[in-house]
N, C-alpha and C positions, 0 to 999 in steps of 0.2 A: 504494500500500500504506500511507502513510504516511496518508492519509487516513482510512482503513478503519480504524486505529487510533485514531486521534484521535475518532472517531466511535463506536468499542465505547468508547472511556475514557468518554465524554460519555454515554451510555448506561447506565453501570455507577456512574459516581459523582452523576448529578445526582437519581438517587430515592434515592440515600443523606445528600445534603444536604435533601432536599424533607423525610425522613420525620424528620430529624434537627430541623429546625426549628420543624415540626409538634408534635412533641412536647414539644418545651422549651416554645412558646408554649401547647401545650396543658393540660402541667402548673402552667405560670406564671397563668392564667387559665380555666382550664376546655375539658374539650371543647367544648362548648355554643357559647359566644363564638367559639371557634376555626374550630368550623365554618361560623357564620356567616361569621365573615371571610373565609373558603375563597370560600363563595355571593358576598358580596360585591363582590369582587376579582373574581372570574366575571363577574358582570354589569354591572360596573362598566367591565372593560374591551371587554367585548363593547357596551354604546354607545360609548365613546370609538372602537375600532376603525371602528363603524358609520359614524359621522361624518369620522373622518381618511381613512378609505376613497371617501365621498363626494368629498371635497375632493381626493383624488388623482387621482379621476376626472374630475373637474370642469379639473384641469390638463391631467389626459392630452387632453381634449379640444379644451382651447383650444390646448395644442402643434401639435395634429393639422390644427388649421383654420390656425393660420399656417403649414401645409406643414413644418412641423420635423419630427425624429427627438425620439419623446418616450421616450428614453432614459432619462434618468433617472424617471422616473416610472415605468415600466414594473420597474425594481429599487425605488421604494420602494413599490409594490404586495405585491410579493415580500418586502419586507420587512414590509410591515403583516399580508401570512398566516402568516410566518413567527411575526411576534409577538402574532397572533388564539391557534395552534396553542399557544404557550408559554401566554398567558392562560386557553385553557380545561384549560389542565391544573392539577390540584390542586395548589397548592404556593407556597410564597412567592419561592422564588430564580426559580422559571421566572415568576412575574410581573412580578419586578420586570425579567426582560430581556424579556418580552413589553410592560410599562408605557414601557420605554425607546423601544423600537421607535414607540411610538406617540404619543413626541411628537417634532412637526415637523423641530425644528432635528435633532439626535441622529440621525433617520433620513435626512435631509438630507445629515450628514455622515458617516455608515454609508456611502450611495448615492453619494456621490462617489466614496467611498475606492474601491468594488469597481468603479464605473465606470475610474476610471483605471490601478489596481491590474491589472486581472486582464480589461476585457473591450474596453478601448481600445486600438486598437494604433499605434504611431507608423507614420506613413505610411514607406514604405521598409524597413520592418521586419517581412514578414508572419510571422504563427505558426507555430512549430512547423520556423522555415527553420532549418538546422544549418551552413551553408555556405554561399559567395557564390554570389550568382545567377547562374544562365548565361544567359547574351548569344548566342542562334543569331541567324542571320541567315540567311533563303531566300533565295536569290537566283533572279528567276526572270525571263520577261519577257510583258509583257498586250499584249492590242490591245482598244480599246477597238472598237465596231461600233453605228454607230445605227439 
């Protein structure tokens, strides 16, 4: 529930900061100017995405051919659509955390944090356990037969 929350507030406040910022720079220099910058920043981050997106790809692959878990690559994937979606939306605050996203180090250490934070789990420790583990034992008896 607390989520649900946190996500109508983020919903409710961030087109009241987008239109807010808009307008101050719009009055500060003209609509004209403003809109370009709008286009701009669009297309500006839609190649930067293009290319950090390549280069993500280009890891996840080489992870995959040394037999690794390309874990982390696969979150900052998720992080570079996350910050495409923030980019083509009109507005300055959603670019500049779409802009963050898309560069290396910043998403680098976004992707650790939620790696360790929320989807690694200490071995001994599974998810979601509320209570010590129980220890049955069958006891039973085989024959083997060749």
């Amino acid at each position: 529930m607390k989520f649900i929350r946190i996500l109508l507030l983020f919903f409710l406040v961030i087109p009241f900061i987008e239109i807010f910022w808009i307008l101050q720079l719009g009055g500060f220099v003209g609509w004209f100017p403003t809109s370009l910058l709008v286009i701009f920043t669009a297309v500006l981050g839609t190649w930067l995405l293009r290319k950090q997106g390549f280069a993500t790809w280009s890891r996840f692959q080489q992870t995959v051919s040394k037999g690794e878990v390309p874990a982390s690559e696969m979150v900052e994937a998720a992080l570079l659509l996350v910050g495409g979606a923030f980019l083509l939306t009109p507005g300055f605050f959603t670019d500049a955390i779409g802009f963050a996203f898309l560069i290396p180090q910043t998403r680098q250490a976004v992707a650790n944090y939620i790696l360790k934070k929320y989807l690694v789990q200490p071995i001994g420790n599974p998810p979601f356990q509320t209570s010590e583990p129980k220890h049955e034992t069958i006891e039973g008896e085989y024959k083997r037969e060749d």
